[in-house]
N, C-alpha and C positions, 0 to 999 in steps of 0.2 A: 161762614157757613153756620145756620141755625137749623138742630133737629130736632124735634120735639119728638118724643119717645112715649110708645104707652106700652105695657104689657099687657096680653091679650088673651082668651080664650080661643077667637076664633077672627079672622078677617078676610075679606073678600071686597075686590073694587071691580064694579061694571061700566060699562061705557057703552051708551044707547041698549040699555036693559040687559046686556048681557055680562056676565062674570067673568073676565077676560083673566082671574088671578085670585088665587086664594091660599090663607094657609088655615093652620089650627094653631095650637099653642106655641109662646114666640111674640114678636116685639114688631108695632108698626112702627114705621119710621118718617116721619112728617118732614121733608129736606128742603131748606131754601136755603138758595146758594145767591151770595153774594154778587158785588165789585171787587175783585182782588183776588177770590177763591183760586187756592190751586192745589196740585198734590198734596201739598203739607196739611192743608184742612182736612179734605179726604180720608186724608192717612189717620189724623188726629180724632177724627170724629168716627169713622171708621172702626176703629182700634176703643173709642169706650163703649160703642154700640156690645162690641163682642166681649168685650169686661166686665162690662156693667152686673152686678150681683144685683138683681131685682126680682127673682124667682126663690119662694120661697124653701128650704129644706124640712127634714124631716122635724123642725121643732119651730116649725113659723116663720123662723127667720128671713127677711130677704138676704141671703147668702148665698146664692147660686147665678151662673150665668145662662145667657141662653144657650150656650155649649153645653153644657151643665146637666139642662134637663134636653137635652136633645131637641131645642124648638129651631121654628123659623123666624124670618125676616123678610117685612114684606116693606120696599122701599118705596115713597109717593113723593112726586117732585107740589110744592105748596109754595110759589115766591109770594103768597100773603103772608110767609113768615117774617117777611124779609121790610114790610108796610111803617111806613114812620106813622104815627098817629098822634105827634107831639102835635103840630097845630092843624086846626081846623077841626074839620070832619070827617072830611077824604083822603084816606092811608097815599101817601106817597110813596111810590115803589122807585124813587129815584137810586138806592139803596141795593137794588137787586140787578142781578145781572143780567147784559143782553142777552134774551131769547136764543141765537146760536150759538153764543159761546156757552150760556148754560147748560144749553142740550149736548155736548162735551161734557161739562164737569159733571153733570147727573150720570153719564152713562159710563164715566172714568170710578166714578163712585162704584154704583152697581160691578163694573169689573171688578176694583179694588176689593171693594167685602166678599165681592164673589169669591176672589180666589183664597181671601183668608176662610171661607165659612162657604161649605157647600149648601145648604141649603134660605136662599135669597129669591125671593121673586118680587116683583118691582108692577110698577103701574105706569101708566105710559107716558112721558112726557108731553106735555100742553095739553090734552086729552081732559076735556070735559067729564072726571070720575065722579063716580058714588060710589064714597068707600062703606064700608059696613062692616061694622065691628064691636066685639064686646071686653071692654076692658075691665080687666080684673085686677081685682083691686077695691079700685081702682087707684094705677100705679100709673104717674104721666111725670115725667122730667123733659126738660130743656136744657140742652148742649148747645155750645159756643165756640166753634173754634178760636175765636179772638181773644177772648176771656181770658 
C-alpha cells in the first residue's frame, strides 16, 4: 500500500462539477493499494496517518498530529500510485490491485481509520475526481507499507 500524504489548509474533491466531499485543516491522503494488500497494511498505514506529527506547535515545530490540532482526513483512492515507470514510457499498473478487490481494501481502510479517528471523509472509488486543495507548507510525504 502507497500513501502519499499532504497537509492541508483546505480540500475538496468533485465529480462532474460538483463537491461531493470537503474538509478544512488536516491531511489528504493519496492511497493506492497494491497486489498482496491486506489488513496488516491498512492497519500499518492507517496508524502513521494518525501519528504522524506534521502540524505545526506553538514554536514552528512540526510536532503535532492531526489529532493534535483537531483536523480532518480526507481519503482518495489513486492506483497511479501504484504505476511502474522503470521501462518505457507507459506506467504499468501490473503492480496494482484488481479493481474489486480493491474496492474492499479502500473501503476496509476508510472503516479502519474511520473507527480510529472520527473525522474521515473519502472520495469515491474509480470515480473520475478533481480534487482541490491547498497544501501548506507545503508538507507532502510518502508511506510504504512494505518498506
Amino acid at each position: 500500500m502507497i500513501a502519499v500524504i499532504q497537509r492541508v489548509t483546505s480540500c475538496d474533491v468533485s465529480i462532474d462539477g460538483d463537491i461531493t466531499s470537503s474538509i478544512k485543516t488536516g491531511i489528504l491522503v493519496l492511497l493506492g493499494i497494491q497486489n498482496e494488500d491486506n489488513q496488516d497494511d491498512i492497519k500499518y498505514i492507517s496508524n502513521k496517518i494518525l501519528k504522524m506529527r506534521i502540524f505545526n506547535d506553538n514554536q514552528k515545530h512540526m510536532n503535532l498530529s492531526v489529532g493534535d490540532v483537531d483536523g480532518s482526513i480526507m481519503i482518495v483512492s489513486q492506483f497511479t500510485l501504484c504505476g511502474d515507470v522503470k521501462r518505457g514510457n507507459r506506467p504499468s499498473y501490473i503492480n496494482a490491485m484488481d479493481v474489486d478487490l480493491a474496492r474492499g481494501v479502500y473501503n476496509s481502510f476508510i472503516d479502519y481509520i474511520g473507527s480510529c479517528y472520527s473525522k474521515v471523509k473519502s472520495g469515491i472509488f474509480q470515480a473520475n475526481m478533481k480534487v482541490n486543495l491547498i497544501n501548506d507548507g507545503p508538507v507532502t510525504l510518502i508511506i510504504r507499507s512494505k518498506d
